[in-house]
C-alpha positions in Angstrom: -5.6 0.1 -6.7 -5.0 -2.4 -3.9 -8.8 -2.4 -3.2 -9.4 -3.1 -6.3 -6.9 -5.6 -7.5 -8.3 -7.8 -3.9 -11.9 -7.1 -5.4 -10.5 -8.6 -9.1 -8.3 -11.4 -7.6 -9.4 -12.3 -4.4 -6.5 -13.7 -3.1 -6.2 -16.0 -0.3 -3.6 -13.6 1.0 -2.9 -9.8 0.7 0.3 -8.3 1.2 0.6 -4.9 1.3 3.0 -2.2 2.4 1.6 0.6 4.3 2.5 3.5 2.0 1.0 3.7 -0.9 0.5 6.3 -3.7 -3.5 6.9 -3.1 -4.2 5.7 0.2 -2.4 4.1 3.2 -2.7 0.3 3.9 -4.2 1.0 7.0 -7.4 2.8 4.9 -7.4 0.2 1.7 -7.5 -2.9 4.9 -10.5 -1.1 6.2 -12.6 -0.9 2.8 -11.1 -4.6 2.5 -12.2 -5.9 5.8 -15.6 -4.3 5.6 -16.8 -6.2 2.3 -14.5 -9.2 2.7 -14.3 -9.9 6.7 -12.2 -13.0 6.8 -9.7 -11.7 4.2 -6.5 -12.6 4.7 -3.6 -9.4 5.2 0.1 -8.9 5.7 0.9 -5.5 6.0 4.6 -4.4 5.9 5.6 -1.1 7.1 8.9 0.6 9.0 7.2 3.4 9.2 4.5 3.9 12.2 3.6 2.5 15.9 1.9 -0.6 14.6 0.1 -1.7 17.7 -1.6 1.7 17.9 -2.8 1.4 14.1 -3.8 -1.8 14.5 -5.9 -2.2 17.5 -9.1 -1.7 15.0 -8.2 -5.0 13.3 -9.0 -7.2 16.4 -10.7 -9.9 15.3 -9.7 -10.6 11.7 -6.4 -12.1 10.1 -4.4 -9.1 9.6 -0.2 -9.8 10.7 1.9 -6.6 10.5 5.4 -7.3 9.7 8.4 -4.6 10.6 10.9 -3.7 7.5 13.2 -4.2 6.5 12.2 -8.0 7.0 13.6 -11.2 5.5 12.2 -14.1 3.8 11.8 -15.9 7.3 10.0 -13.1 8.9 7.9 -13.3 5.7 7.2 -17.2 6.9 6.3 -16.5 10.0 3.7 -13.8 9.0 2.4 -16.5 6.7 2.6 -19.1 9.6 0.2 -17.0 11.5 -2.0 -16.1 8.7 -2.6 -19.8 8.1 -2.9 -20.5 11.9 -5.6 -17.6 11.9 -4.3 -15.5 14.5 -5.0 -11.9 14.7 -3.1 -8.5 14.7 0.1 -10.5 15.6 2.9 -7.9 15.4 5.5 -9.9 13.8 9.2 -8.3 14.2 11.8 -11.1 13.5 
């Protein structure tokens, strides 16, 4: 569903959580990334080593953030979305 809603909406930024009822975040950010490749992605999870999972995103916007998180954290990922930084781990 998240592929699709991004294919419907294109957003200028996805946030996601990594665990979802179909698939995981990590597999809809794939199918994202391969027909949209500057897409835009937060991805919030508590639940996995991020920079292991992550190291196939080098190269394109996608900003993990570690829950629980607050509404600052949340700011930061969106500060380094909009400075166009990549597979920044952001744990605030």
């Amino acid at each position: 569903e998240a592929v699709k809603l991004y294919e419907d909406q294109k957003p200028d930024v996805l946030i996601t959580d990594f665990n979802m009822p179909q698939k995981t975040g990590v597999e809809a950010i794939r199918e994202i990334l391969s027909a949209h490749p500057t897409a835009k992605i937060i991805l919030c999870s508590g639940t996995f080593d991020l920079p292991e999972m992550m190291d196939e995103f080098v190269g394109h916007t996608v900003v993990t953030v570690s829950k629980p998180f607050s509404p600052h954290s949340l700011a930061h990922a969106l500060e380094a979305i909009a400075k166009g930084q990549s597979t920044e781990i952001c744990s605030f």
